[in-house]
N, C-alpha and C positions, 0 to 999 in steps of 0.2 A: 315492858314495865307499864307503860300508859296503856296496852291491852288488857291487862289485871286490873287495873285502875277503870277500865270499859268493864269489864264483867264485873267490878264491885257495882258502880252504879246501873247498869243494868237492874242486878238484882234486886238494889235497895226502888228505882225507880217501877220496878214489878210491884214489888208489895205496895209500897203507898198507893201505885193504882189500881191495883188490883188485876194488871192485865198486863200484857205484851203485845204489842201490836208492831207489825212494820207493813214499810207501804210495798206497793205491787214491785218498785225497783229495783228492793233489796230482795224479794224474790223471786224476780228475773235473773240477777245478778246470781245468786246461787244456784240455780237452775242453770243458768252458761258455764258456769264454773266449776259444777257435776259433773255436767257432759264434756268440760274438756279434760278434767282430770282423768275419767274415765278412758278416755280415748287416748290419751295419755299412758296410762297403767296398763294398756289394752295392747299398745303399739310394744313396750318395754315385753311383756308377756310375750308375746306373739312372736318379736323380737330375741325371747330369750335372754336379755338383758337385766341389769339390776341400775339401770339407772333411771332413776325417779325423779327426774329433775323440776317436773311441771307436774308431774302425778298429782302432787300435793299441792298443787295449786289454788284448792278450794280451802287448805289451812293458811293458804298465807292470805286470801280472800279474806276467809273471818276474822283475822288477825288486825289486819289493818280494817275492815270495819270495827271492830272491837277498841282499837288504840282510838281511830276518830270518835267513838261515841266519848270514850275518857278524857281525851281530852277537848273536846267541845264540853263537857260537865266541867273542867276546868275555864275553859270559858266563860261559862253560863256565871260562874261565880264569881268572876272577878267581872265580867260586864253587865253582868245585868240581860244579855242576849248573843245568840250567837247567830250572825248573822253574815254574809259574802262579806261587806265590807271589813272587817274585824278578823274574817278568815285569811283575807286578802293579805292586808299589814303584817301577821303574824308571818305569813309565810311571803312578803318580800323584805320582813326583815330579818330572819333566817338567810333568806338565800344571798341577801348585800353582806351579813354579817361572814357568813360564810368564804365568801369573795377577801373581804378584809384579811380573816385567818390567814387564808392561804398564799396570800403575798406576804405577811408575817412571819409565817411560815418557810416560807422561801429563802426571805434575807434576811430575820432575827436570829443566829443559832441558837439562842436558850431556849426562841419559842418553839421550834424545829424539837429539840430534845425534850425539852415536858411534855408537846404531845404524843411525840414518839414512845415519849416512856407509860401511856396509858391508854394507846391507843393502836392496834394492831389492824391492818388496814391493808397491806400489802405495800408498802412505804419505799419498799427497795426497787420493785416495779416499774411504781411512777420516777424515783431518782435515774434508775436504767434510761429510762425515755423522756428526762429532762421536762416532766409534766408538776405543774401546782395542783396541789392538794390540800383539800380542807379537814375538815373531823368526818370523815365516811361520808366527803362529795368529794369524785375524781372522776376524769377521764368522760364519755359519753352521759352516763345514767346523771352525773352532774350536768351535764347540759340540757337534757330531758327536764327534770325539774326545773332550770333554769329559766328553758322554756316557755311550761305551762304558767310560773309565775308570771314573764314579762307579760302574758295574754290575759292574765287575771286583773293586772295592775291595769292593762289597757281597760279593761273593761269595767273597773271600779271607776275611773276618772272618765269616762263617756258616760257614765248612768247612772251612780250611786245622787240622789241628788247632794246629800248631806258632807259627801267629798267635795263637790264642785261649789258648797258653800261654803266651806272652810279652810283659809290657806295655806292651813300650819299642814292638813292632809295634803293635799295640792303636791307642796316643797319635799314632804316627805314622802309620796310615791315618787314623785321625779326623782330623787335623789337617790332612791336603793334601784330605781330603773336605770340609770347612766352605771350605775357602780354594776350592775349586774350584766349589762348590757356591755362594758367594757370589759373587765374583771372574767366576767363569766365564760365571753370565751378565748380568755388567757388559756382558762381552768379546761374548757371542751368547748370544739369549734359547734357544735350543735346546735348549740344557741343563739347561731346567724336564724337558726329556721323561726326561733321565738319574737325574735328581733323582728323578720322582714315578715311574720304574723302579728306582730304587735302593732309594727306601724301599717300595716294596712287596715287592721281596725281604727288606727286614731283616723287615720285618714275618710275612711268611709260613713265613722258614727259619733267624730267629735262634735259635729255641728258646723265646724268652720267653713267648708266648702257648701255650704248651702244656699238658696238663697237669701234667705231670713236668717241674720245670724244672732244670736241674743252674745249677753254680755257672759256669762257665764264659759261660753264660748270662745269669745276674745279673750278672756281670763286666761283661761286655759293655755291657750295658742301662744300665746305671749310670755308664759312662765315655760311652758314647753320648747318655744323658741329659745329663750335667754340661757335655761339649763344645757340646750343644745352647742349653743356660742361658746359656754363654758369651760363644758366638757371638751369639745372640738381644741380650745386655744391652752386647756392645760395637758390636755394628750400631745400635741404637736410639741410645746415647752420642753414636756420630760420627751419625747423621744426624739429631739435635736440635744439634747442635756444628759440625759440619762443612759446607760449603757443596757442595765438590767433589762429596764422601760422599752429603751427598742428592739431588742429581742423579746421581751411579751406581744408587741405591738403588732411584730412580722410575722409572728406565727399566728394571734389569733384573727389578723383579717390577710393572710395570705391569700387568700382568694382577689381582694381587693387589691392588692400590689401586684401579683402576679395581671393582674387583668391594665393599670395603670401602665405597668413596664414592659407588658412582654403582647398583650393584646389578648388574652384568654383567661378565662375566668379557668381557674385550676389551682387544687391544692395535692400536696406528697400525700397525704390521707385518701382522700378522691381517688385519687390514679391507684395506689395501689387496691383501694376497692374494688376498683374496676377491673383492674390486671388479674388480682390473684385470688377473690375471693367468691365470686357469683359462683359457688356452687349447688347442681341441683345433683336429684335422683339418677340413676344411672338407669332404673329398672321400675317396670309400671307395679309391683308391689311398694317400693318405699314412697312414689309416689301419694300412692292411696294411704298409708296407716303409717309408713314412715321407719326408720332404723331402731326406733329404740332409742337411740345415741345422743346427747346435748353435751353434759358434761367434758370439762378439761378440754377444751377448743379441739374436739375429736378430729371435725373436718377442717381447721385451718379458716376458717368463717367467722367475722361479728354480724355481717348481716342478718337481719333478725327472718325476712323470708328465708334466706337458704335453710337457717338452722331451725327454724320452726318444721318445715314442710320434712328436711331432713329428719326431724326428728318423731311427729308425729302422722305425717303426708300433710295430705289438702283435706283431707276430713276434719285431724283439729286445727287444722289452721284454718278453717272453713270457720268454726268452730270461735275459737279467739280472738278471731276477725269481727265475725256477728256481733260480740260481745260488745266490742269498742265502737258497734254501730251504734248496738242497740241502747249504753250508757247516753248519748250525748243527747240522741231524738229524742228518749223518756225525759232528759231534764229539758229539754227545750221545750218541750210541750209544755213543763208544768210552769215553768219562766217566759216567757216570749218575749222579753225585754231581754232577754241575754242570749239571745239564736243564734246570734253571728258567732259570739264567743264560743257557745260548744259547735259549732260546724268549724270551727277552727281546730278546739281539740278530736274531733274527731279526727278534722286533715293530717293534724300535727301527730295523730297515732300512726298514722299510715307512712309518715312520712320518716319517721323515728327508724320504723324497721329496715332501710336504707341501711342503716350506718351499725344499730347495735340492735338483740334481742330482750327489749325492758316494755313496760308498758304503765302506763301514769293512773293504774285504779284506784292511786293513796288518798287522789284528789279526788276523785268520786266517791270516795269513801266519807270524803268531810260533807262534800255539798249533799251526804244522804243526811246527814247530823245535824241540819240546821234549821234554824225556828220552822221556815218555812214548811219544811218537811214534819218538825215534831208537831208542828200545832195541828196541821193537817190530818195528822192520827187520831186526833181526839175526836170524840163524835161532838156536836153541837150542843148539843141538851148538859153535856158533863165539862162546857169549857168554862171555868170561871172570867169573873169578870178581870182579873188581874192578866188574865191570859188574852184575855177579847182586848182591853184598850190600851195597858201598860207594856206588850209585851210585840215591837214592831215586827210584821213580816216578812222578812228578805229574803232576798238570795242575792 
């Protein structure tokens, strides 16, 4: 619906200008996303198969660019600009709101039955496997965006100056951080991987460990401390108190208990990844071009190398691969204030295919949608001046 809402304005943003232009990274992005379809379609044919499951991958490409231009135009209208910081907020208070749901969820039945009655999800699934669920966030691809938020939210409160001036921002990233950062992986353990990248960003670019430390700095450290105290002494509360509470607790930092009580960092998820699911090609054709096969957990595999290679070889996953290079270096280049941040997403892509086959292009779809990038399009001579002073540059 917000992709319709991308191709109205599109359109309407054509004729007033009289042109369509996009920059060089939305047509690199389609150009990766040719060639893997293609390879994809290629592998399926070859294969004799009918299943397309990535074929079409360059329609769910335009699609979610399509949805970010609509709604960044939603944006644009109610702020005035659309810019990282504004990207950031929306989308960690989605994903704390999210978090909320699904403990609501959990332990309201009325709220459990209204969304169940409007919302089809695979709902019986996640009750099989004793997992919280929100409105179409469950299981891994919920921890994945989980993720990418906590790294955004890091990197809004290390840089944005206008967050670090203001405290009511400040309370409110910390606060859908702790809720996402707890909560989130009740939902999907994945989001340790967001966590232990978020806090090595705070660590490396908050300022605090320098040796010149400004006040903004302090600011920080000391709201981030205290929100840490907090969280720390009402998680311990409810899970000495709470029955629910400490079974959310055990399973999403089993890793940390198992390693407290038993001496090894190890989860039941972990092991049986390891156990039962690393599988590869059996024969140097599916290698190369791959079975055709994704669909319906053919090979008994989440991990996203097996089922990529398996299903395309190492050509598109060669292919797929490059992509999620080659998104993070184009924006780093054109931000250099935010490098650590995408060398992070880039890592966090690589690191994803571990556990499940998903990949976070939604967010690159936005940071193509943003002032920084529109204003960029315009040639010089044709930017008004509303554009030149009133209208700030982010990312």
């Amino acid at each position: 619906m917000i992709g319709f809402l991308g191709v109205f304005m599109m359109i309407f943003n054509t004729i007033r200008n009289e042109r369509l232009t996009m920059t060089s990274g939305i047509v690199g992005s389609i150009a990766f996303s040719f060639l893997f379809s293609l390879v994809c379609f290629i592998a399926a044919d070859i294969n004799s198969t009918n299943d397309y499951a990535y074929a079409s991958y360059i329609v769910s490409m335009s699609l979610w660019l399509l949805g970010a231009y609509g709604l960044c135009a939603l944006y644009r209208v109610l702020h005035g600009e659309v810019s990282f910081r504004v990207v950031t907020f929306y989308l960690a208070a989605v994903c704390a709101g999210q978090c909320i749901i699904a403990l609501m969820i959990d332990n309201i039945p009325s709220v459990q039955l209204f969304v169940d009655s409007f919302v089809v999800q695979g709902q019986e699934f996640f009750e099989d496997v004793d997992r919280l669920y929100g409105i179409g966030a469950a299981l891994d691809p919920a921890g994945v965006r989980f993720s990418v938020v906590l790294i955004l939210i890091a990197a809004v409160l290390n840089h944005d100056i206008d967050t670090r001036k203001n405290n009511f921002y400040i309370l409110f990233l910390l606060l859908t951080f702790f809720i996402i950062t707890v909560v989130g992986n009740i939902i999907s353990r994945t989001t340790i991987l967001g966590l232990a990248c978020a806090g090595l960003y705070f660590m490396l670019s908050s300022g605090v460990f320098r040796t010149l430390i400004t006040q903004d700095a302090i600011k920080l450290a000391t709201l981030f401390a205290l929100f840490l105290t907090f969280a720390v002494v009402i998680s311990v509360y409810l899970y000495e108190t709470n029955e629910a509470f400490y079974k959310y607790i055990r399973f999403a930092f089993e890793g940390f208990f198992n390693f407290v009580e038993k001496g090894e960092w190890r989860t039941d998820s972990t092991d049986k990844l390891n156990r039962e699911m690393w599988i590869w090609p059996t024969d140097f054709k599916t290698w190369i071009i791959g079975s055709g096969l994704f669909d319906n957990f053919v090979y008994n595999t989440d991990i996203g190398y097996c089922r990529f290679i398996l299903y395309c070889g190492l050509i598109g996953f060669g292919i797929f691969a490059a992509f999620f290079v080659y998104l993070p270096m184009y924006f780093a280049r054109a931000n250099p204030q935010y490098t650590f941040m995408f060398l992070l997403l880039m890592a966090l892509s690589f690191m994803i295919w571990v556990k499940v086959a998903t990949d976070i292009f939604q967010f690159y779809a936005l940071f193509f949608c943003l002032d920084k990038f529109a204003n960029d399009r315009i040639p010089n001579q044709n930017r008004s001046y509303e554009n030149r002073v009133l209208r700030p540059r982010y990312i």
